[in-house]
N, C-alpha and C positions, 0 to 999 in steps of 0.2 A: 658535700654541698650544703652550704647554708640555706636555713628558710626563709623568705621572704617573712618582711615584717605589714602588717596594716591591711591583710588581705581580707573581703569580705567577703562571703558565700553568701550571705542571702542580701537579692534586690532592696529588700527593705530596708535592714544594715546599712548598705552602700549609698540609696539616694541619701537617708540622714547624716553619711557622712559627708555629701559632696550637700548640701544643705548648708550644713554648720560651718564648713572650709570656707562657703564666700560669702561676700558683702552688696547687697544689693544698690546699686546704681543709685538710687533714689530712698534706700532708705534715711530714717531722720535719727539721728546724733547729735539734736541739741535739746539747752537745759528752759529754756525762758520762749515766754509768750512771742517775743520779734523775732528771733528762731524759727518758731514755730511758722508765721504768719511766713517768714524771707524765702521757709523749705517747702511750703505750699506753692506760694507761687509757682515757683521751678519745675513743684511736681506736677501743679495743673497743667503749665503749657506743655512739658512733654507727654503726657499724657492724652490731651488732647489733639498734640502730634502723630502721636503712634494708634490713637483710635483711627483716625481720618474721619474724612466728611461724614457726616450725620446724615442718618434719611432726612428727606422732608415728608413736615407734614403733611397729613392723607387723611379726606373723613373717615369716620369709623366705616360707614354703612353699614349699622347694624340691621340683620337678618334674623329672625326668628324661624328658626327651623322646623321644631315640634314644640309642644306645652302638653305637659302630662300634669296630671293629680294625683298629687302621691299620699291623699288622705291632709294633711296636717301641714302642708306645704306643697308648693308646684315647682316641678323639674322645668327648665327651657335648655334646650339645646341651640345657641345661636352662632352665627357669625357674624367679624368682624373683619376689618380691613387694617392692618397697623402698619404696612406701607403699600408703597406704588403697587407690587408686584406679589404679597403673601398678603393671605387671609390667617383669620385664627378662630378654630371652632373650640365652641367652651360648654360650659353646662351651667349655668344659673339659677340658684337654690334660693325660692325665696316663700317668705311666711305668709299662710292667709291669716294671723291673725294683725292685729291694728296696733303699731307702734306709737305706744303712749308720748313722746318727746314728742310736741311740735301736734300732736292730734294727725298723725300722719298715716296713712297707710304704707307700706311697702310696696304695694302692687302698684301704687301711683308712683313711686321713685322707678317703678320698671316704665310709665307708658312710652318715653324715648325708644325704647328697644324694641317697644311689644308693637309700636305702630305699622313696622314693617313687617309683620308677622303675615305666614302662606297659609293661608286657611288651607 
């Protein structure tokens, strides 16, 4: 019995082989700038095809959860809202000390977020 030729044992092997075999749909194979601009196009509309609808927009309603002291900077655990139906909890690191550009403090670029804060 003859052996098979092209066979792969490992997963790894084999996707780079099935990789390299094909040609993606949408990839770009030209040489010049109107090329470039004609193969965008094509790829924006279908791609904006295959996303579908976009959320719409949603205020933030930012939440302040906690505010810690972490010595040299303050911890905030807050949330947000980034669509209709999900919120997004994060943590917010920022400096007590006074950012020289603009004579600004940092904790003033927070008051948007800190105003909703739960004592």
């Amino acid at each position: 019995m003859k052996p098979m030729q092209n066979r792969n044992l490992s997963p790894y092997e084999g996707v780079w082989a099935w990789i390299h075999s094909e040609k993606p749909e949408l990839s770009f194979d030209g040489s010049t700038h109107e090329d470039y601009t004609r193969w965008r196009k094509g790829f924006k509309t279908k791609l904006i095809r295959l996303l579908g609808k976009t959320p719409e927009k949603v205020p933030l309603n930012p939440e302040t959860i906690e505010s810690v002291d972490m010595g040299g900077y303050t911890r905030e655990k807050v949330i947000f809202d980034s669509e209709r139906y999900n919120s997004v909890p994060a943590y917010l690191l920022s400096s007590q000390l006074t950012v020289t550009a603009g004579e600004r403090s940092m904790s003033a670029e927070l008051s948007k977020i800190r105003k909703n804060t739960i004592a």
